[in-house]
Phi, psi and omega in degrees: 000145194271156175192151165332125156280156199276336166287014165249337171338276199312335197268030171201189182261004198320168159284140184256331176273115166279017157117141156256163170280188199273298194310310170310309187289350173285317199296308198282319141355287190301318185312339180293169185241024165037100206252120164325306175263044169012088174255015165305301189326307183308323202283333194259142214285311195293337181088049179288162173256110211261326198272009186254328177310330193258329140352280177309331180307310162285353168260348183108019207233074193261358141305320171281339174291313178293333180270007167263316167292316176328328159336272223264016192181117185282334166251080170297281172346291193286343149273335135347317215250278208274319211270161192279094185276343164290356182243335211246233165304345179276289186333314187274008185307132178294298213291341171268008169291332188203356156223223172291099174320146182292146174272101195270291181313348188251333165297334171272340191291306191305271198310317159008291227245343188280328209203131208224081175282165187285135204250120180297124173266137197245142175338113184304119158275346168115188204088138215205110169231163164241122174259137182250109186122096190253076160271177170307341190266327184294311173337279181313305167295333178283325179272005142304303173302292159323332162266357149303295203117021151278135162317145162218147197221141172205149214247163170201131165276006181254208156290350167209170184251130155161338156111229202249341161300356182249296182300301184301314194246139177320108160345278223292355173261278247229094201278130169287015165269345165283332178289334181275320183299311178299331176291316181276022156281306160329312179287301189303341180272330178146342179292094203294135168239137149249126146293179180036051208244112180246093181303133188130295187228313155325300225195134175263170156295319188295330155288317188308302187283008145308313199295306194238168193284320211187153193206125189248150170237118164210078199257342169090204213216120131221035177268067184312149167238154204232170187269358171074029187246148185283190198050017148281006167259012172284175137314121159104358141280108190233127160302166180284323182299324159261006193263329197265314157022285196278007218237273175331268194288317176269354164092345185331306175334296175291091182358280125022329175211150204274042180195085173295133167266173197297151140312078177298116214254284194237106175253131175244158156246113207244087167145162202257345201264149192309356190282309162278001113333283178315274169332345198240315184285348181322290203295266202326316146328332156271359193142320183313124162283106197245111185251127173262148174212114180250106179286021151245131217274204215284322172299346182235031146263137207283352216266159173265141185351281254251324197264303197299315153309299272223297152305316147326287176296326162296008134103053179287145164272141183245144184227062192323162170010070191204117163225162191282156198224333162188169167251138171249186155201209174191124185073038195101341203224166187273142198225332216189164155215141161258156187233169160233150190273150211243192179184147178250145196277190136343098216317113177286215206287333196293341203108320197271155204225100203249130191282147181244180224239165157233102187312138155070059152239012197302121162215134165311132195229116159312117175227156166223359172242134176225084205266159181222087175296041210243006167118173197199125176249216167269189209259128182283347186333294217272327193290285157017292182270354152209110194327300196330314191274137190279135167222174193248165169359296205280340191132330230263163171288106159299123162276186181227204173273340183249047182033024156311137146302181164254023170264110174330132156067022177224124166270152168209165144178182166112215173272356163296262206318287191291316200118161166327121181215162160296152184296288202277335165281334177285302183326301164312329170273004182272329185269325155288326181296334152347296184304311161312319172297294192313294181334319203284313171272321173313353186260000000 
């Protein structure tokens, strides 16, 4: 697929992967061998018919491609984009047993973006649900429901809609007129949004179910977490989660609006997973000289391929089995981190090979910026005000199988239940609590 290069990339916010055309997207079509038992399908969490879309693809007929993924999935564009399909449907590709697998995620991105039909409203059946939250899992559930022929309502506590696709992820991923179109497909079915709507502290739970039939949370992970070494409390230490925040939803980046970000120089990033992907390439776009410290090396980042190349070339620095031991500073402010170099032991019982420190191996890294990249878990607001819902050590919503609380008529998924997950796995938990929610009011 064609993209920016990187020296014209850094100097803006453009989206860098363009896209295929129509004569491209036939070409890589063709190559699938339309595998009887299609075991791309098993790969992919929503259950797309990935050999019949691409099929259509290859015949010219991306009206009928879209209306096979649409079936099974709502954000084409936007999983196209993001989701690790190299982990997923791709993985399970025959044609990657002796080559390349088809690009199945950049064939979905292209009809996505090709062909947008007018989304059929289906009959109302009664039912009244509330979503808290319009991320990928709200999304997805609300607009599962809505194609039932359910009311559907859904709160979002900020000022825009789209969840952590709006707030997390990068212009340069994830452009937001894509995020806007697909939302306003949604609206066009039938879906009512509130905005500044803070389940919780606006509006509880316990009202939404007086209001409403059944009520679902996909409220996500945004609870950063920090490592607890000392100087993470100087100036100029920032989670990745408000730094991508002020970038994404407030604009910081730009002159033009009244929400400066810190003057960032010499930047460090701590994890390996796309998020410190995302935080390190932002930041070099503005300027920055940007070093990632990982502790475990480059075969065990959790990060996708396609993101960690992609900082490379753009002349991100990398630090392999190295973690931080402090932030120092002077007068306050972030100056330096010190690290120690890391080694990995021996595989345990799980398989995982978890790195220890190397005595006298302490070295220093120059900062005057520090993002902390290390996963989120969820936001306690909602749980807080209402004890009813069970959660586990970690924050997360206890579920049943059919993704119930332990609040009669309160659904959860996505990342309040798992914890920081992939855009498509919350989509998938959104789509099963759907199923489920309706079954739920049919009886």
């Amino acid at each position: 697929m064609r993209e920016i290069v990187p020296s014209e990339r850094i100097k803006n916010f453009d989206e860098v992967a363009l896209g295929y055309n129509l004569t491209e997207a036939k070409i890589e079509a063709s190559r699938c061998l339309n595998c009887k038992t299609a075991p791309c399908i098993t790969g992919c969490p929503v259950k797309i018919n990935i050999p019949a879309f691409i099929n259509e693809v290859k015949n010219g007929k991306i009206e009928q491609a879209y209306k096979i993924i649409n079936d099974a999935n709502l954000l084409p564009s936007i999983c196209g984009r993001v989701c690790p399909q190299e982990a997923q449907c791709e993985a399970k590709c025959v044609c990657g047993i002796k080559g390349e697998p088809i690009a199945i995620g950049r064939l979905e991105r292209f009809v996505g973006d090709y062909f947008h039909h007018q989304p059929i409203k289906t009959k109302k059946i009664g039912g009244r649900i509330a979503v808290v939250g319009s991320g990928p899992a709200g999304l997805t559930c609300g607009g599962e429901l809505a194609r039932l022929g359910r009311e559907v309502h859904v709160f979002e506590a900020l000022h825009a809609l789209g969840g952590v696709l709006i707030y997390g992820i990068p212009e340069f991923r994830l452009p937001k007129r894509i995020v806007q179109i697909e939302i306003n497909q949604l609206k066009e079915l039938g879906v009512q949004f509130h905005l500044n709507a803070v389940i919780g502290k606006t509006h509880t739970v316990d009202e939404l179910l007086a209001r409403y039939d059944a009520v679902f949370i996909g409220t996500g992970a945004g609870l950063p977490k920090f490592m607890g070494i000392p100087g993470e409390n100087l100036n100029g230490v920032f989670s990745a989660n408000e730094f991508l925040t002020r970038i994404n939803l407030m604009k910081a980046n730009r002159k033009d609006y009244d929400t400066p970000l810190w003057p960032a120089r010499q930047v460090v990033i701590i994890g390996g997973g796309n998020v410190a992907m995302d935080a390190a390439r932002a930041a070099r776009r503005l300027g920055a000289e940007v070093t990632v410290l990982y502790r475990r090396g480059y075969e065990e980042m959790p990060a996708r391929r396609e993101e960690v190349d992609h900082a490379l070339e753009e002349g991100i620095k990398f630090h392999f089995l190295v973690s931080p031991t402090a932030v120092c500073g002077k007068a306050g402010f972030v100056k330096a981190v010190d690290c120690v170099k890391m080694c990995l032991r021996e595989p345990d019982a799980t398989g995982r090979r978890r790195p220890q420190p190397i005595p006298g191996s302490d070295f220093t890294v120059s900062a005057d910026t520090v993002i902390m990249a290390l996963g989120n878990h969820p936001n306690p607001l909602l749980t807080a005000a209402t004890p009813q819902l069970k959660t586990d050590r970690w924050g997360c919503l206890v579920v049943d199988d059919n993704l119930m609380t332990s609040l009669k008529g309160v659904f959860a998924g996505g990342d309040a239940v798992t914890g920081a997950a992939t855009v498509i796995m919350a989509m998938a938990a959104g789509k099963k609590a759907a199923t489920a929610i309706n079954c739920y009011l049919n009886k």
